[in-house]
C-alpha positions, 0 to 999 in steps of 0.5 A: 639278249646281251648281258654281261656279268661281274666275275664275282657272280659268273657262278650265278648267271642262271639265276640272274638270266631267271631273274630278269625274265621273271621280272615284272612277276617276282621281286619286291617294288623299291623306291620312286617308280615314276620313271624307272622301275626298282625291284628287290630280289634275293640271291642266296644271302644277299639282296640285289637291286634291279632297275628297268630302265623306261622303254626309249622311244623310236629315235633313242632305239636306234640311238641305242642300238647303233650310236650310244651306249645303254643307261645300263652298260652305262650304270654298269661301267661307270660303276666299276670305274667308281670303284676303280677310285675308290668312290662309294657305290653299291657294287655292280652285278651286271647289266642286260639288253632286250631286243625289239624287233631289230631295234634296242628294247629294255635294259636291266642293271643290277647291283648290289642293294646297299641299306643306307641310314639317310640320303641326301635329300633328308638332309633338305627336309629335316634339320633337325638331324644329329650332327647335321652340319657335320654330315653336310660338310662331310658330303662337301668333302665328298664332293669335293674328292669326286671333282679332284678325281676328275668326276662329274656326276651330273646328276648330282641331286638330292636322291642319289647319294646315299649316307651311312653313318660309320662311328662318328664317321660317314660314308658316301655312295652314288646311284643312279650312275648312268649320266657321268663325266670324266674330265678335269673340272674348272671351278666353275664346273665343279660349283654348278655341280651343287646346283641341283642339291637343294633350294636353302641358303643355309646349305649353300652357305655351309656347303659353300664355307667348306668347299671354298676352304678344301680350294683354298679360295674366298668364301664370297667368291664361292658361295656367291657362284654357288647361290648363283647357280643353284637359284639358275638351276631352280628357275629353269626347273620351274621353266620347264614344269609350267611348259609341261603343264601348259602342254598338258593342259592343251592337249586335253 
């Protein structure tokens, strides 16, 4: 088994080496288990988030264990180069590898849990939420602060930031860090990155207003390539959902 640890915690490798061996028995079930799987486990006084990652398939396990890095060396690095520019993100622990047979097996990340007020995707589902434009323009800001900082998160969707309120102020942290680039980004990378944050006008309309003022550039310009995108994202979304049904449907 590889794993490499947080200075921080070198003092409790034991115990995170129990953890993951154990960790399909022991733990506390977290959030959308649908693809990756996320469990809760007490270290001491803090709490640490562990995520499965799904078991690759034959061509990713060579992948991994020859070609590419992990999801969770990635989650791991991408991490600690978040913190590096000071970008909110539950502070990483550590990350392991499995082997199977000669080939890459399962792989583990672990972070620190961080209990949030609202994610993002509240913000697409309930309107109706104190200071909500404040809150959205807020992630804008965010955003925008992520792409001056030369930080494409492409996953960059409803789940994966999480929103702490701080006395009139809010506080941003990613997750799910494992698909990220690090590179200049032109405008129209930076605005196909809101792409996937939600379906409503009116959010893009926000979004786009606050963001076309942080670029000092046209809000039409803005909103228009804004809309544009996020209307592509959605319909090559449901593209691709009647395709596996379609598959589904055929292999029956």
């Amino acid at each position: 088994m590889r794993k490499v640890v947080n200075p921080k915690y070198q003092m409790h490798t034991k115990a995170l080496d129990s953890l993951i061996e154990n960790y399909k028995t022991q733990g506390e079930a977290f959030g959308n288990q649908d693809r990756n799987s996320l469990r809760l486990f007490k270290l001491e006084d803090k709490t640490l988030n562990v995520k499965s990652f799904k078991k690759p398939n034959l061509v990713n396990k060579v992948v991994y264990k020859f070609f590419r890095k992990s999801k969770a060396q990635r989650s791991f690095e991408y991490a600690n180069k978040l913190k590096a520019l000071s970008v909110g993100t539950p502070d990483p622990v550590a990350f392991y590898e499995k082997k199977d047979g000669l080939f890459f097996g399962e792989s583990y990340y672990i972070s620190e849990q961080l209990n949030d007020d609202i994610t993002y995707r509240e913000l697409t589902t309930d309107f109706t939420i104190p200071n909500y434009e404040a809150i959205l323009r807020a992630f804008t800001k965010f955003t925008f602060n992520l792409h001056e900082k030369g930080i494409n998160f492409l996953d960059h969707s409803p789940g994966n930031t999480l929103i702490k309120f701080n006395n009139g102020n809010y506080k941003f942290y990613l997750v799910d860090l494992n698909r990220m680039i690090f590179e200049n980004m032109s405008l129209k990378k930076r605005i196909k990155n809101f792409a996937k944050l939600t379906i409503h006008k009116s959010m893009v309309e926000i979004m786009s207003d606050e963001y076309a003022k942080l670029i000092n550039e046209d809000y039409n310009k803005v909103f228009n390539l804004m809309w544009q995108e996020t209307q592509a994202f959605q319909e090559s979304f449901h593209r691709r959902r009647r395709l596996k049904n379609s598959l589904k449907f055929w292999k029956k």
